[in-house]
N, C-alpha and C positions, 0 to 999 in steps of 0.2 A: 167270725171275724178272721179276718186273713192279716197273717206274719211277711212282712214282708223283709227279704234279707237286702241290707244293703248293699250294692253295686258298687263296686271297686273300680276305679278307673287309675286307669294309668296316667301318670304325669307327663306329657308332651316334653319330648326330649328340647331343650336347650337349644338354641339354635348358636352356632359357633361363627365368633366377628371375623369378620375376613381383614381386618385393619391389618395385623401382623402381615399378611400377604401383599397387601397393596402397598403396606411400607417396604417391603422389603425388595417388592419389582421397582418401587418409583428409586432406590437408595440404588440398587443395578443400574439402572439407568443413567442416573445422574452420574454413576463412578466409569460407567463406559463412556459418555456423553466427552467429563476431564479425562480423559486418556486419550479419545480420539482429538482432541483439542488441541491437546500437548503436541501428538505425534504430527500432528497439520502443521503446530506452529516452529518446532524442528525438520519438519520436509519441507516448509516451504524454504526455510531460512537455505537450507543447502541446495534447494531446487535453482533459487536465485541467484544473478549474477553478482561476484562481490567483485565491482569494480575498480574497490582502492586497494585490494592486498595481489590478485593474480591476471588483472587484465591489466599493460599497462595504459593511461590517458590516450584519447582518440583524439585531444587537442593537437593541432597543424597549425599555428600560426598564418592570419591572412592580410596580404599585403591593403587590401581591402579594407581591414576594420578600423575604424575613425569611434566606435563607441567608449565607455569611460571604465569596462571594466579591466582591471589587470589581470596580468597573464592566469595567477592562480583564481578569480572569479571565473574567467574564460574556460578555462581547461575543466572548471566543475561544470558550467553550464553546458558544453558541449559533451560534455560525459552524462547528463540527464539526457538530452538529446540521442545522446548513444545507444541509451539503454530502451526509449522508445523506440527507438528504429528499428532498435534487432528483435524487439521483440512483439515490438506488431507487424513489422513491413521484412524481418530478416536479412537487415543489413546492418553487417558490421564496420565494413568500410566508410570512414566520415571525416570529413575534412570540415574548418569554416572557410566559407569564399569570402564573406563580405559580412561586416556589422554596422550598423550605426544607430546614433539614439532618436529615438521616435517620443519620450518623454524626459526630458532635464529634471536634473533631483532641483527641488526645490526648499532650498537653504533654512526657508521658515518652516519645511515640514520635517517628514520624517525623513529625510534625504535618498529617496526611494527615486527609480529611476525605469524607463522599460528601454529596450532597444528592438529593432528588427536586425534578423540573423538571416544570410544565406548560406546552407551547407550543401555540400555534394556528399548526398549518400546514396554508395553504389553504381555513381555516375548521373544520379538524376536528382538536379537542383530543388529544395525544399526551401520554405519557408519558416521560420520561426519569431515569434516574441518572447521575447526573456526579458522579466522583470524582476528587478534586485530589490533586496528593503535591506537596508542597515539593518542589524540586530545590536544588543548589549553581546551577544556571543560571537559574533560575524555578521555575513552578509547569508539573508534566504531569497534562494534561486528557485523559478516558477518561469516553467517555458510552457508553450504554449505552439502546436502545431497550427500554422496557416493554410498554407498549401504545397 
């Protein structure tokens, strides 16, 4: 009869979770992700024009304008206008030539009103609509490039 010894085998080593890793690149990630966020959203702020503290108003008064908003509505709306211009078309030069209303606030609504605008920016006449809405805080201004 034959003795047989028993075979010894080794226990297959463990295999090691790689979770600790993968949290630890996704938590990099995420912590570079807010940092570049932040710094985007402090360079843009300084990248852009701040038009109420160091540029003064591009509002010109025009002998033209028959619309209904007052000077300080005016002078913000053509200060939006401003800011489109220079910074799609690069012109900071802007005058308004002419306003007048294209929709009457209507008394039973929300007293909201549109006008058509001509402005000289740069010397070459532009089209706009500017539409006003009451607010409980003021008046929100939305212009609108035509031609």
């Amino acid at each position: 009869m034959e003795t047989r010894t028993p075979v010894q085998t080794e226990a297959a080593p463990q295999k090691k979770s790689n979770l600790p890793l993968i949290l630890g690149i996704v938590a990099g990630i995420l912590v570079c992700c807010c940092v570049l966020g932040v710094a985007a959203y402090f360079l843009a702020g300084s990248l852009l024009p701040n038009w109420s503290d160091d540029v003064p108003p591009v509002y010109n008064d025009a002998d033209g304008y028959t619309g209904n908003a007052d000077e300080l509505l005016r002078t913000d709306a053509l200060n939006l206008i401003g800011i489109y211009e220079e910074l799609q078309l690069g012109c900071a030069d802007l005058s308004l030539v002419s306003g007048e209303m294209l929709v009457f606030p209507d008394p039973a609504g929300d007293g909201s009103w549109q006008e058509t605008w001509q402005v000289d920016a740069c010397g070459d006449l532009r089209q706009y609509t500017v539409s006003f809405t009451p607010t409980s805080g003021g008046t929100d201004i939305a212009v609108t490039f035509v031609k």
